[in-house]
N, C-alpha and C positions, 0 to 999 in steps of 0.2 A: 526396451529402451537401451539404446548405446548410447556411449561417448568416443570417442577418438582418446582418450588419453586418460580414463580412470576407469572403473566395475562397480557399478553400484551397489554390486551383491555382497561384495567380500567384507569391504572393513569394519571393527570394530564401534560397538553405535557407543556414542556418550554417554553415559551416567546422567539422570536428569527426572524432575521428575514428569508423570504421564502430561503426554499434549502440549499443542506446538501455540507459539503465540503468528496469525497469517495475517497479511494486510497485503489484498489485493488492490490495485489500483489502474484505472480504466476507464472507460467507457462503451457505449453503445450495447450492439447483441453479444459483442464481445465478454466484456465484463462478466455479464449475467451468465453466460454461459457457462464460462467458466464458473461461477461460484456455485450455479447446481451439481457440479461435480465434487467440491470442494466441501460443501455443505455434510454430503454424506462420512465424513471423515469427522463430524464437529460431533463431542461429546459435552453432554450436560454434567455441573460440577458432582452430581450424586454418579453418573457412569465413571466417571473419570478415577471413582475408588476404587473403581474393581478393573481397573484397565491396568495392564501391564506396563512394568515401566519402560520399556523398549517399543510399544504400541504405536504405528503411525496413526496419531489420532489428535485433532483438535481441540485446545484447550478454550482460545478466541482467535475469531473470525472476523476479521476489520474492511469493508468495502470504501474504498476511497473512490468518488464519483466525478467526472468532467461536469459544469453545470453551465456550458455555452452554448446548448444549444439556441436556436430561434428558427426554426420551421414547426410546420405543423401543429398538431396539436400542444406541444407546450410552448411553441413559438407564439400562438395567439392566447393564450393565457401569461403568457412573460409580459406580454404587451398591456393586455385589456387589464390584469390586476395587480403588473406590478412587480410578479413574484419570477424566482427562479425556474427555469423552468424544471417541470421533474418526473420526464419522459425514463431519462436514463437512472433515476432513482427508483421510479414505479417499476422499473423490470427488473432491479438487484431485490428489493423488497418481497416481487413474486419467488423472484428463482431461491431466495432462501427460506420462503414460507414455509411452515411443516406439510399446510394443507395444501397438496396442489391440484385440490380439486377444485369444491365451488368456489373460495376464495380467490384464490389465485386466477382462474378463470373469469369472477368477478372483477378481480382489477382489470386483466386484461381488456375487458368487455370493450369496442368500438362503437359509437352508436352509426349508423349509416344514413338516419333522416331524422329530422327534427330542425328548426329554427334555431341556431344559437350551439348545438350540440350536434350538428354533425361532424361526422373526423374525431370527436374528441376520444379518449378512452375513461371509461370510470374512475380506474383509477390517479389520473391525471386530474380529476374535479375531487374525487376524496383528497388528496393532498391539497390540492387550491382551498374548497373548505378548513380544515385543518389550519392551513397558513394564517386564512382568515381569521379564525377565533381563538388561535393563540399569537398571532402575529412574529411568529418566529417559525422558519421553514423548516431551520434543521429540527425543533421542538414536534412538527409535524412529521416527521420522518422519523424520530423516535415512535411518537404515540402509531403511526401506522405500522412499523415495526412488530410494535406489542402486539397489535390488535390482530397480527397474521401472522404472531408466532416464528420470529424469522430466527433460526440458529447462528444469527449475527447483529455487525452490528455496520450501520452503513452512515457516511457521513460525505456532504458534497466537499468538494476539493476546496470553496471558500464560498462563505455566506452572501461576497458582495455581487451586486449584478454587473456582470464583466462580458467583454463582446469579445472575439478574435478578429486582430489583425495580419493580413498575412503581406509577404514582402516577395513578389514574385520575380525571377529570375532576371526578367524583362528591366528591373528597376521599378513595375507600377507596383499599386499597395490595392487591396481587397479587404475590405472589411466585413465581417459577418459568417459565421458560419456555412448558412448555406449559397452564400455567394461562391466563397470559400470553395464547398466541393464541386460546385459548376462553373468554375473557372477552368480556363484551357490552359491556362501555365502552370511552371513547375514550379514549389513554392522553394523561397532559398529559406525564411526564416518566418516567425511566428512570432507573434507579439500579445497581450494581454491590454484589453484596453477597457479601466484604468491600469497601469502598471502597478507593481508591489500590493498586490491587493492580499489578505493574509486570511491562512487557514485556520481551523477549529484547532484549539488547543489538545482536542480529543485524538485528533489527526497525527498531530507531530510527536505525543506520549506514543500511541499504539507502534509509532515505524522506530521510536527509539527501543519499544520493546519488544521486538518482532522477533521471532526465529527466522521468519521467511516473507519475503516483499517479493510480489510477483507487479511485472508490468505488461500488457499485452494478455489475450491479444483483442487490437481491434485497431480504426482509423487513425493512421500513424497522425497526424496533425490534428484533426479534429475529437479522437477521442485519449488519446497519450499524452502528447503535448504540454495538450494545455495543463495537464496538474502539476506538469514538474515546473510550471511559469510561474504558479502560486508563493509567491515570496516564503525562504523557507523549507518549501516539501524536497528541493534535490536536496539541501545540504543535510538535512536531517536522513534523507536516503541515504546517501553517500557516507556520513557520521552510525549509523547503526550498524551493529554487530549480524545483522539477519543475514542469512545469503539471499543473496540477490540473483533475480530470473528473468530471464525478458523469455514471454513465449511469444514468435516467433510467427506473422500473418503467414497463410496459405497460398493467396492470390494477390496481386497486386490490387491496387483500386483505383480506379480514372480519376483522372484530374487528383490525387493524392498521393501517389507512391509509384505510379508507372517507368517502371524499368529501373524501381532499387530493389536490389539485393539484400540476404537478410542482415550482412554487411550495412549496406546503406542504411539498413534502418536503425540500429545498434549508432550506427554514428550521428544520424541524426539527432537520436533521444539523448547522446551523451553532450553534443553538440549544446543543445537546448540547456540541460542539467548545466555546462559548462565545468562537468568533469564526469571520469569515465566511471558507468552506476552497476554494471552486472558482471559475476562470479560466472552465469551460467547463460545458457540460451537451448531450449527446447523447440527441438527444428524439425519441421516432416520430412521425412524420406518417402513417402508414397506417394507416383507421379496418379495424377488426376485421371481421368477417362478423356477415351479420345471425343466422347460427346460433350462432358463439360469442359473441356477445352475451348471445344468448338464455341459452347456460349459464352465462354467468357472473351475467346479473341472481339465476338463480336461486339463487344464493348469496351474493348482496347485494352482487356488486362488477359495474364498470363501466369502461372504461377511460377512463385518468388523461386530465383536462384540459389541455393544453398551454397555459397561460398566463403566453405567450410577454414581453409587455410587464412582467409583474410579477417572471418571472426576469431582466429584464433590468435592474428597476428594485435585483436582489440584487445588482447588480455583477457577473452571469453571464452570459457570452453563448451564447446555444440555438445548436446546430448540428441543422439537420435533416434525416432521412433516411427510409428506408422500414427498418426496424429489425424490422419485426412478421414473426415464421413460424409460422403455424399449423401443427398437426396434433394437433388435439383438443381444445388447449390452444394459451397464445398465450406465445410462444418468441420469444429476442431471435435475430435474423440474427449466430453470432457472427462468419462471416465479414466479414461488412459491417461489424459493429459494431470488429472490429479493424482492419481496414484505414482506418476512418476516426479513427480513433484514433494510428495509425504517421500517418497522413497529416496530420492535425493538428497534433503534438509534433517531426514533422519540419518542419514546412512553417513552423510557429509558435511557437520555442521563447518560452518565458516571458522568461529571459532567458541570459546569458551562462554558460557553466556550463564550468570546467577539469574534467579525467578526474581 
């Protein structure tokens, strides 16, 4: 990992005691990805005695979830019962499970035929059940938590049922998610529709106590976005002591992000927030293959330009690494991506922070 203007290696680490307080915030494959990396850093309060007190290691682990979707499988359960949907919940849930065999595979599970339950995923109707018989989502996203052992703790960005509005270039408006991404314009602004809608109490305690708030990475408007819209979640970002990280997409994405820069994206999310939220940005330097190039032109995206002097000119300073993993597709390193992350918030706190 590099930076252009600091060593991560050298300085002096804070006095403190073991383990960091993290609240990631996200959505989609993104999110989740990121927290299986992150997870392996979380220590149970009985580890945490014998851990050193210099130890990059997790004391708590906070997922803060987008909950706009409406496609697919949670899209038709948003619908038919009502509820949130909780696509992007059911995959932070797996990725922080202990078990990531039958369980996690179990949520996973897709059924392919059946009346009424094709498309869905199991664990997409455990959480609808759940919703059901305690009639409180996030209550069911705790109880499935427990019940799959997650080394965290995951909460959606607001309990109310909220759509995205988008305000594209053009002057028209798009409502919905996945109109949203299948729209051919470039979007100027992002809306919440009801507006002011508010988050969990649990949400705005964990980023006021945070060592470290990461955002990204994943779809700049429809999985980022929308949580800094949540009345609240930027200012308490902005107001906490944590250092702040945007990591930084791979490849552009159609009809979303096409021909911004990791520049552009930093302005848009501060744009949104309506003031400027990241200390840091974790950037890749490893250019793609010339075959997944090929299939991404074919879809009209490109991987994102590291336009290093203009995010520095945001008041962000790049750290650089080789962050890229192919296999078929271009995948952030979440190993790497987490350790340079502990290595970071350890080596550089922001500033002074009491337990």
């Amino acid at each position: 990992m590099e930076t252009k203007t600091i060593d991560l290696l050298t300085p002096e680490k804070a006095a403190r005691e073991p383990g960091l307080r993290v609240v990631a915030i996200g959505g989609g494959t993104g999110l989740s990805t990121l927290l299986k990396g992150l997870k392996r850093f979380v220590f149970s309060p009985a580890e945490l005695l014998t851990a050193k007190a210099d130890s990059p290691v997790i004391r708590d682990l906070c997922a803060v979830v987008t909950v706009s979707d409406d496609g697919g499988s949670s899209g038709r359960l948003r619908k038919e019962l009502n509820m949130l949907p909780p696509g992007d919940i059911r995959n932070c849930i797996v990725a922080l499970s202990e078990d990531e065999a039958l369980l996690s595979k179990l949520f996973r599970h897709r059924f392919d035929k059946g009346s009424g339950l094709e498309g869905h995923s199991f664990g997409n109707l455990f959480l609808a059940a759940l919703t059901s018989l305690t009639s409180d989502f996030s209550e069911a996203v705790r109880l499935s938590s427990e019940i799959l052992l997650t080394r965290g703790h995951i909460y959606p960005a607001t309990t109310s049922n909220i759509e995205l509005e988008a305000l594209m270039e053009d002057g028209t408006r798009v409502r919905g998610e996945t109109k949203i991404t299948a729209s051919k314009g470039r979007i100027r602004e992002l809306f919440l529709v009801p507006p002011n809608v508010e988050p969990m109490p649990q949400t705005l305690e964990a980023i006021a106590k945070a060592d470290l708030i990461t955002i990204g990475p994943g779809s700049l408007f429809t999985s980022l976005i929308p949580n800094l819209l949540v009345h609240g979640i930027s200012a308490a970002i902005v107001e906490s002591p944590a250092t702040k990280v945007y990591i930084c997409n791979l490849m552009t994405q159609a009809n979303e992000s096409l021909g911004l820069s990791a520049a552009d994206h930093i302005r848009a999310l501060n744009r949104h927030a309506q003031k400027p939220l990241f200390d840091y940005a974790l950037i890749n330097r490893t250019p793609v293959s010339d075959e997944l190039k090929a299939k991404y032109a074919s879809e009209g995206a490109c991987q994102i330009v590291n336009d290093l002097d203009a995010v520095e000119a945001l008041g962000v300073i790049p750290v650089l690494s080789d962050y890229l993993e192919e296999a078929g597709v271009a995948r952030h390193n979440t190993s790497r991506v987490a350790r340079d992350l502990m290595q970071l918030v350890a080596d550089h706190p922001r500033r002074d922070r009491s337990s």
